[in-house]
Structure formats: C-alpha cells, structure tokens
C-alpha positions as CSV (number, residue, x, y, z in Angstrom):
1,X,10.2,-16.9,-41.0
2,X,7.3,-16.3,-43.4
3,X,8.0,-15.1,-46.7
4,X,5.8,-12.6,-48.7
5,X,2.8,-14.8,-50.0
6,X,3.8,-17.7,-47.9
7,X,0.4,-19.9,-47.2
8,X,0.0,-19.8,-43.2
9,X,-0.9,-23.0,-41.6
10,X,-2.5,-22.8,-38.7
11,X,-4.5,-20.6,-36.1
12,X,-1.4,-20.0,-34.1
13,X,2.2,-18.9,-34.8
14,X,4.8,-19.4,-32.1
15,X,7.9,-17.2,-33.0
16,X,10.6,-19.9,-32.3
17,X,8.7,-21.9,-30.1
18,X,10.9,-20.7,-26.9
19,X,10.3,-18.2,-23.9
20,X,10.8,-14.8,-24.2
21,X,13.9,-13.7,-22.8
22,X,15.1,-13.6,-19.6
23,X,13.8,-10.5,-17.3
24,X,11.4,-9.4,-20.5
25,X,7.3,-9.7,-20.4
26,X,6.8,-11.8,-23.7
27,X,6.1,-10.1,-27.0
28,X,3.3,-8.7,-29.0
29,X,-0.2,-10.2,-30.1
30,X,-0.7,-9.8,-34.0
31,X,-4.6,-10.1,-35.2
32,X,-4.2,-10.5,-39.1
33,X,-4.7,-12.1,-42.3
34,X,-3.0,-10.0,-44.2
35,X,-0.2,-11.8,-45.3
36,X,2.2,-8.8,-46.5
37,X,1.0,-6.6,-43.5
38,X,2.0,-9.8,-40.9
39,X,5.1,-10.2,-42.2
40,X,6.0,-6.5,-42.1
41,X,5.2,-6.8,-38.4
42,X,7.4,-10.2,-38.3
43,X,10.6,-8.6,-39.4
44,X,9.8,-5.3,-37.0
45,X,9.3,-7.6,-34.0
46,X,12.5,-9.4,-35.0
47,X,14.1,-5.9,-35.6
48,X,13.0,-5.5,-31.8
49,X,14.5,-8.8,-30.7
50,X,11.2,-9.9,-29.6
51,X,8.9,-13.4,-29.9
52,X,5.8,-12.4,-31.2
53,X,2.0,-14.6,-31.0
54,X,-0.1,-14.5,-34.0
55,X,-3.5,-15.3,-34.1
56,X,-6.2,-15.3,-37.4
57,X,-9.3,-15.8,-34.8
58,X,-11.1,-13.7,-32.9
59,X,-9.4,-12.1,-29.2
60,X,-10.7,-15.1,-27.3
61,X,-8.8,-15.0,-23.5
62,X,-7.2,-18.6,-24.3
63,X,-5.5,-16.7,-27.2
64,X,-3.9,-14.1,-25.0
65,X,-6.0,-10.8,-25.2
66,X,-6.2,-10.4,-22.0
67,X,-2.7,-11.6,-20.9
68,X,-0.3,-10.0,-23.7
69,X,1.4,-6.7,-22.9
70,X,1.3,-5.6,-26.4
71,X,-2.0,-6.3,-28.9
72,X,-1.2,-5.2,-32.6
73,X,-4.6,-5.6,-34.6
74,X,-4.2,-5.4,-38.0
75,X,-6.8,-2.8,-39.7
76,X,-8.5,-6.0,-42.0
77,X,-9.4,-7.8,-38.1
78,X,-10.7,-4.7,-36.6
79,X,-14.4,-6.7,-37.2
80,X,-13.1,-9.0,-35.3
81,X,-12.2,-7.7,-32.6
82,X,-15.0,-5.1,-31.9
83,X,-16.5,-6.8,-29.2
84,X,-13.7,-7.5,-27.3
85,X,-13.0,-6.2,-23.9
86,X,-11.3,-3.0,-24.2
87,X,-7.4,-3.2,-22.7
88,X,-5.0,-1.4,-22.5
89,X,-1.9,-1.5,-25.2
90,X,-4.0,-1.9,-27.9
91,X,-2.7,-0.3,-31.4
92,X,-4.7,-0.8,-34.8
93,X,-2.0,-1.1,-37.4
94,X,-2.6,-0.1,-41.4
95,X,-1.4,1.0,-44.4
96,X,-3.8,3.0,-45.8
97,X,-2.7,6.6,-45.5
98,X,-6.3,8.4,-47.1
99,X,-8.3,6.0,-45.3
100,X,-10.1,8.5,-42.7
101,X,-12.0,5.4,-41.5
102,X,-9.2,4.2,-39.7
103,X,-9.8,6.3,-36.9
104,X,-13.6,5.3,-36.1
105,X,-12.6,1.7,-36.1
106,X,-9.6,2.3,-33.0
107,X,-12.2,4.1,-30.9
108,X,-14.6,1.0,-32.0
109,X,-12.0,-1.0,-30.7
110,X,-10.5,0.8,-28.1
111,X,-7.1,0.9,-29.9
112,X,-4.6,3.6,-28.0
113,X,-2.6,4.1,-31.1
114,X,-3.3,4.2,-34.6
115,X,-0.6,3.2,-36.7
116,X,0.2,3.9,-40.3
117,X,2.9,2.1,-41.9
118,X,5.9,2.2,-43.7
119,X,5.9,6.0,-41.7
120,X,5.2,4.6,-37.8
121,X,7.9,1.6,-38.2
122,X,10.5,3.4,-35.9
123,X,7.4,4.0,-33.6
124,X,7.0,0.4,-33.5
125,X,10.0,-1.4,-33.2
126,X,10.5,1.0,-30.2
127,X,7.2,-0.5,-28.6
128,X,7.6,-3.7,-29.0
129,X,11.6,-3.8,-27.9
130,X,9.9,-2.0,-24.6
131,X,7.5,-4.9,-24.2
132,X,10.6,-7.2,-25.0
133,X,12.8,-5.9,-22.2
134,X,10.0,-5.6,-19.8
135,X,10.4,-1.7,-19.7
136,X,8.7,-0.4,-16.1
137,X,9.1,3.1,-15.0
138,X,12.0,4.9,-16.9
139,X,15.0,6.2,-14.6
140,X,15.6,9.5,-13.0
141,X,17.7,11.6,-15.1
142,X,19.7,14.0,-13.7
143,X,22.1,16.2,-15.2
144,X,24.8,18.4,-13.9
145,X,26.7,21.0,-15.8
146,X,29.2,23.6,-14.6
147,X,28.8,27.1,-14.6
148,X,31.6,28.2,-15.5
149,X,35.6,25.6,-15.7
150,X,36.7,24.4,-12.4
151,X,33.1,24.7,-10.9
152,X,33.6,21.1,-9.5
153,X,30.3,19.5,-11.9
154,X,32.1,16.4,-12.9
155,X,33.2,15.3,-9.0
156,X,29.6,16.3,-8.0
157,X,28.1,14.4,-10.6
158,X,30.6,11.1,-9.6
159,X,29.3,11.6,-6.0
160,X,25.5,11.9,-7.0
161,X,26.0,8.5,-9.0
162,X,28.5,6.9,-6.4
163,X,25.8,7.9,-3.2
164,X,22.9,6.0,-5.3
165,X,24.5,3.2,-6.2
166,X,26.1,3.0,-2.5
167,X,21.7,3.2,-1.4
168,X,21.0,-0.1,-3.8
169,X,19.7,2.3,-6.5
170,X,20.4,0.8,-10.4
171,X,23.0,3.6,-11.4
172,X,24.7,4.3,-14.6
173,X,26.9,7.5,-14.6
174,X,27.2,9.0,-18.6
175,X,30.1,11.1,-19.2
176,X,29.2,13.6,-22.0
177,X,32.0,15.9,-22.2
178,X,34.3,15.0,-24.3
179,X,37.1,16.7,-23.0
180,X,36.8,16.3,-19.6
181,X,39.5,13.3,-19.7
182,X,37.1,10.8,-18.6
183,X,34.9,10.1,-16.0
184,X,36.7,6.6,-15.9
185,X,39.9,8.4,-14.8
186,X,38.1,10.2,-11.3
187,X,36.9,6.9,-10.6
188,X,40.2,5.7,-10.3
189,X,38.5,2.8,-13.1
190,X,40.6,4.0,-16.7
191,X,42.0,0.9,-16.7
192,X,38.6,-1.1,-15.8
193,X,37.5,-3.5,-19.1
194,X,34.5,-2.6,-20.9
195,X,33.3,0.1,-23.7
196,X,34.0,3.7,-24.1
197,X,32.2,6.1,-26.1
198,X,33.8,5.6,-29.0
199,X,32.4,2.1,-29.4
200,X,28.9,4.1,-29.4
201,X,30.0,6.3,-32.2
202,X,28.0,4.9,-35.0
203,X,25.0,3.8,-33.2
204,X,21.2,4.8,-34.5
205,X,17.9,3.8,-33.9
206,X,17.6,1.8,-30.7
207,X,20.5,0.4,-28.5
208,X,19.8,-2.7,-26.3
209,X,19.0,-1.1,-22.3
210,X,20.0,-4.6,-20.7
211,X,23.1,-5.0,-23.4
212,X,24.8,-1.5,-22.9
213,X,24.5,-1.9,-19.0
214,X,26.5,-4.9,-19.3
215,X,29.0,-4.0,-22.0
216,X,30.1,-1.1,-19.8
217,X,32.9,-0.4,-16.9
218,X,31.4,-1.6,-13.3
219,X,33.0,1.0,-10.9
220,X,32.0,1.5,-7.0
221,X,28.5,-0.8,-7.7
222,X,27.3,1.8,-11.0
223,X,28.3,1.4,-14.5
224,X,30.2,4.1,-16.5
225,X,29.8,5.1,-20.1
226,X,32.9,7.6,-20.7
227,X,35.6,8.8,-22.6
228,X,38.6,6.6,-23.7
229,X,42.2,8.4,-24.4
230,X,42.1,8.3,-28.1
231,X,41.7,11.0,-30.4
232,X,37.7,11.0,-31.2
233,X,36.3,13.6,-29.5
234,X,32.5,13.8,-30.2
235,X,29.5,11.2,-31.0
236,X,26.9,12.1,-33.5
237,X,23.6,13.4,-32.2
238,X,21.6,10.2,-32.7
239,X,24.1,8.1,-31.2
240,X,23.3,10.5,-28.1
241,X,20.1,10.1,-27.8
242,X,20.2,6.5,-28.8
243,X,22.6,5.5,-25.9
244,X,20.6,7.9,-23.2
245,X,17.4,6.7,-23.9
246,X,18.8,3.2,-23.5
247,X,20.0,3.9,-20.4
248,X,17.0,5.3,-18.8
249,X,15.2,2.6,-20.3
250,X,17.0,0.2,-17.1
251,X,15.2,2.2,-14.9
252,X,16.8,3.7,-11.3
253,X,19.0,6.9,-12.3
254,X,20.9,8.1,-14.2
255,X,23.7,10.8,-13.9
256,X,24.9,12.9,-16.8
257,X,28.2,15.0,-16.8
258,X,27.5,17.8,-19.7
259,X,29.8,20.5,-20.9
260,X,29.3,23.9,-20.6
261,X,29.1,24.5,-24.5
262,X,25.3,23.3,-25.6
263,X,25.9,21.8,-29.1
264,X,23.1,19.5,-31.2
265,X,24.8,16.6,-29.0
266,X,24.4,17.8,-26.3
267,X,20.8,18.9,-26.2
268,X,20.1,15.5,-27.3
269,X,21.8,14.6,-23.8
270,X,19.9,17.1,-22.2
271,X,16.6,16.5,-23.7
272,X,16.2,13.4,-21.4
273,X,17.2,14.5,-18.5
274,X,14.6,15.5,-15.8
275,X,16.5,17.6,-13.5
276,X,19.3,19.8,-14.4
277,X,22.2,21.1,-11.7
278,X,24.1,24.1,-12.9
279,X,27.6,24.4,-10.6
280,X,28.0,27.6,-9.9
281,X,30.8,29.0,-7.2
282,X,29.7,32.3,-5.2
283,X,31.4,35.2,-7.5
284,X,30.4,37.8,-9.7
285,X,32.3,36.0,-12.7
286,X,31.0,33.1,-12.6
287,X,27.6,33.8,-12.4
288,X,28.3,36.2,-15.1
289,X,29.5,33.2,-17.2
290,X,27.0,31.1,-16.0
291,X,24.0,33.3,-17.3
292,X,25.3,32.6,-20.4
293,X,25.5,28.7,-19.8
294,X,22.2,28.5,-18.2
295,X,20.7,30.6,-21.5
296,X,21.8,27.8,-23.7
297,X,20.8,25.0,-21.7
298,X,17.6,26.2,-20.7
299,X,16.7,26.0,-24.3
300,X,16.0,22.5,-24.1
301,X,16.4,21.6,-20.0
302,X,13.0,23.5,-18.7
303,X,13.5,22.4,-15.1
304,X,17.0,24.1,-14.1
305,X,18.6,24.6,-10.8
306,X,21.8,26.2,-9.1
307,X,23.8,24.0,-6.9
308,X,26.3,26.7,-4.9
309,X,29.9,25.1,-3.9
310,X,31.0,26.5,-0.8
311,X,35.0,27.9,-0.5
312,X,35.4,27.9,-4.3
313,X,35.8,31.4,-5.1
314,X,39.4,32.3,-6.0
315,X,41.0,34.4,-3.2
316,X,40.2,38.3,-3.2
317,X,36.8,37.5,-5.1
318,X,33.3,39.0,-3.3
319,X,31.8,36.0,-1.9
320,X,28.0,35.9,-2.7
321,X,25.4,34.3,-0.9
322,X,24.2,31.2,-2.3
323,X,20.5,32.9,-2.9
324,X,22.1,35.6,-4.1
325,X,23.4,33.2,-6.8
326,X,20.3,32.2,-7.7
327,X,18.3,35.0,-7.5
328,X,21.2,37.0,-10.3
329,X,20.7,33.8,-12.3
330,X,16.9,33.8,-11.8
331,X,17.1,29.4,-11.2
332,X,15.9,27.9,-8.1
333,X,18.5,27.3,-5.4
334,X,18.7,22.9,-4.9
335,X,21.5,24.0,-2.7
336,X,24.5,24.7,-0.8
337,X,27.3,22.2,-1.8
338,X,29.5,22.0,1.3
339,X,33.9,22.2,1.0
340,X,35.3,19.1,1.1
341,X,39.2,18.9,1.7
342,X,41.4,16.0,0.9
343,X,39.6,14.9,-2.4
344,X,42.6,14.8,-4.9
345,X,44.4,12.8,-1.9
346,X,41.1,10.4,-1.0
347,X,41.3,9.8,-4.9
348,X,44.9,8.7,-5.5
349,X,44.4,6.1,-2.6
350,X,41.1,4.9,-4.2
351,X,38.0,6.4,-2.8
352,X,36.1,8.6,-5.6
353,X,34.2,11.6,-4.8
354,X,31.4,10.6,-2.6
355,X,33.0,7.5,-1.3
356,X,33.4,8.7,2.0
357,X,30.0,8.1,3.3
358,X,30.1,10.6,6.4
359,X,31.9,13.0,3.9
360,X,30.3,16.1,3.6
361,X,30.0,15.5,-0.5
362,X,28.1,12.2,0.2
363,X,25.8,14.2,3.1
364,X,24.9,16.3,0.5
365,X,24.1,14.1,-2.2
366,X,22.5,11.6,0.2
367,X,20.1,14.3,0.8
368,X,19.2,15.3,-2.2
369,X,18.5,11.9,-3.7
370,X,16.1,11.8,-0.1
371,X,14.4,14.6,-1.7
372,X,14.3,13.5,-5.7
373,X,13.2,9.8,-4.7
374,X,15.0,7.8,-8.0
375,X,11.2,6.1,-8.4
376,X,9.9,9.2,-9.4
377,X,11.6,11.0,-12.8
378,X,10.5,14.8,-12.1
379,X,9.8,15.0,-8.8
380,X,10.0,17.8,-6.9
381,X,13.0,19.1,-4.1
C-alpha cells in the first residue's frame, strides 16, 4: 500500500477502507512520520492479516486512543504523545538499537513494551494477529501421557475432550503421537474430511487460530488435529509449537495425547500445556517405567500429576494403591480412573470413549473438568 518514500496524503490512513474481520477487535493504531518505519509496520500488520489506523497528529480520542486495542507509537511521535492519557497496550516502536533514551521516553509515555526493530518483528506480528483475532483468555491445556504402553492415555485423553465438548466447552483434541494410529481412528472419524498432521508439516511462525479450527475433522462437537495413515511420522518442532499455540489461541481447552518418548517435538507440545496427566496402572513395573517418563517430561511440564486406572494391572501383578503410586513417583495423585467394560464394543457401534455420559469414564472426567474450570489455564484440583 505505501511504498518506501511514497508522499502520504492525509492525516488518516484507512487500511482498505472495510471492517475488520468477522469475530476480531479491529487493528493497531500507528503514531508516525516516519515513512520507512510506517511502512515496515504496514507490511507486519499485513503479515498479521490485520487493518491497521494511522494517524500523523497527536492521540486525540476522535482518533482512536482511547478506543484501539493496540497503540504502536513510533519513537519520532513519542513528543507527541506525552500527555496523553496513559492506556493500556501501548508499545513505543524504534530502530535505534544504542539509543538508551528509548526507554525514558516509554515510561514518559506509558508504553508497556519497547520495541526494537528488525529484532522484535516476530514479537509483533504475533501482537497484532492477537488484536486481529480478538484473542481473550487462552485455553486450558491439558496433556495426558502414559506411563508406561497400554496405560489407556489416549482413550482418557478422547474422553477428557469428548466430556467438554459434550458441557458446551470450545474443544480441540491434538493427537501428538505419531504412532499411536490416530486419534481420528478411536473416534470412529478416520474417514471424517478435513486436515491431518501432515498438512501441518511445514508450518512456522504463526498459524491462523480461527483457520486451523475450521480446516480440521469435527467429531462428537470438538475438532481433531491427528494422524493420517501415510508414511510421515513426525512434524518439525516449530510446526509444533506453531499449531498448539494456535489452538489455545481459540480459547476453551485443549487436550493433548503425548508419547511417552520426550523428543524436541514433543516438549514443544508440552511447553504449552498447563496441566499434565501421567497414566499410570497400579504395578511395580509400571511405575518403574513411569519414573523414567515422568523424569523426561518434567523437564519442561512443571505441574505433573498421576491419574491411577483401576483393573489394569496384568493378572498375578501386586496391585498398588493409587497413593501408593503417587507417592513412589513423588507427583500428586488427580486421581482414581475407574474400569470401564465394553469400550472396544461401545466403539465399533459408534460411541467413543466418554460418550456414554453415565459411564464411569465420563463421571470421571466430568469431574475433573468441575475441578480445572476450562476459564481458568492453571488452576488448581
């Protein structure tokens, strides 16, 4: 839209004249007169698929100082803006990298954020594609892992997403295991149009929140990102985190199925989750295997804690008690995950794991999304 040394016309740039999109807040406020720094910030707003105001006069309340959700003052019209009422979202933006100055004039200002480009452009476009898609409060995060193959962390982790979506809660279940078959599959969905991972594979920087949630399976009332039955078997590391923190970006929760093996991958998955479940059925061995899981994950996922499956140990094993599990793990008990029989039966005639609401799998889930309300990432059980 405005090239570099382009003559601006005017106190007021409308970018495309049109309303921001649908569900979003509007864009960003630019204060500058710096030509080359404006139309950095042009093409980093249009990198962020948003509609930006800019304004060459002071913050007057007509101009929408007040009203924007984003204000990005350029460090030439930090004058200008001195006497402003301070706000929130304010972010002084130069170039300048030796100027020490830069600071004195945000606090002047009441600037949040001091920005330094070329080096804060990812910082940015981040920012201002939040403002664009009207970001609120990001979504619970949960993530469930097994302790050990067989522990049952892939059906409990369908039946934590299956309950909240089946409460009105904005769901998206993530299958991160690449060689669990697919997530898809459990839900009875493989066949269900819509993306896999594999259509993920290349992504970086910043996926669209509102675009992956549409591009993806709708199964039982929650989306599904998982595994098609082709031959790739892993997604880089920033493809990971872009996709996650897209998701959470929708709000509600999100449910993660991880492996037991904690590669770069996957402690990009679990770096975003606020709660992690580790599966672990009431034997020696498995705990034992589980210690060793736990180690790995902990690394990264600070707030870890033992789910105990009833009536999986193999026959002949010592049954443990559940706190028992915990206490050889040294993780907080979130609890005791009753037997259910019939599952592989309830799943070839179409009800996934949690589906049956009186079910003891959906009791216990039910429950525990009672105690993690989905409004509040990191609450406490």
């Amino acid at each position: 839209m405005c090239e570099r040394g382009t003559e601006i016309v005017g106190a007021v740039i409308s970018w495309g004249g049109t309303a921001p999109p649908e569900g979003g807040r509007g864009g960003p406020l630019i204060l500058t007169e710096d030509v080359e720094l404006l139309d950095d910030l042009l093409r980093l707003c249009a990198a962020a698929g948003a509609r930006p105001e800019v304004h060459h006069g002071g913050p007057e309340r007509e101009q929408g100082w007040d009203s924007a959700p984003l204000v990005l003052v350029g460090d030439d019209a930090a004058d200008r803006v001195r006497g402003a009422t301070h706000r929130r979202g304010v972010v002084l933006v130069g170039r300048d990298q030796d100027d020490s100055g830069v600071w004195r004039r945000a606090v002047e200002i009441g600037a949040e954020h001091v920005l330094l480009l070329p080096d804060g452009e990812q910082w940015l476009v981040d920012r201002i594609a939040d403002v664009a898609e009207g970001v609120g409060r990001s979504a619970l995060t949960v993530g469930v892992i097994g302790g050990r193959g067989g522990a049952g962390a892939s059906t409990l982790a369908c039946a934590l997403a299956v309950t909240a979506a089946r409460e009105g809660r904005r769901t998206m279940l993530v299958d991160a295991d690449p060689l669990g078959g697919g997530l898809d599959v459990l839900l009875g969905g493989e066949t269900a149009e819509g993306l896999r991972w594999p259509a993920f594979a290349d992504s970086r920087g910043r996926v669209g929140g509102e675009a992956l949630e549409e591009s993806l399976p709708e199964l039982h009332a929650l989306r599904v990102l998982s595994w098609d039955r082709g031959e790739a078997v892993a997604v880089a590391p920033e493809a990971v985190r872009a996709v996650v923190s897209a998701a959470r970006r929708r709000g509600g929760v999100v449910v993660v199925d991880l492996p037991r093996r904690v590669d770069e991958t996957v402690a990009e998955a679990l770096a975003q989750v606020d709660l992690g479940l580790l599966v672990v059925p009431p034997e020696l061995r498995a705990v034992a295997g589980a210690r060793r899981v736990a180690s790995a994950a902990g690394m990264v996922q600070r707030d870890l804690r033992v789910v105990v499956p009833t009536g999986a140990a193999p026959p002949g094993a010592g049954v443990l008690d559940p706190e028992e599990v915990a206490g050889l793990l040294g993780l907080p008990l979130a609890g005791v995950l009753p037997w259910e029989p019939g599952l592989s039966a309830a799943q070839a005639a179409g009800v996934p794991p949690g589906g049956a609401a009186r079910g003891p799998l959906a009791r216990f889930c039910a429950a525990f999304w009672d105690r993690v309300p989905a409004d509040a990432p990191g609450g406490g059980v």
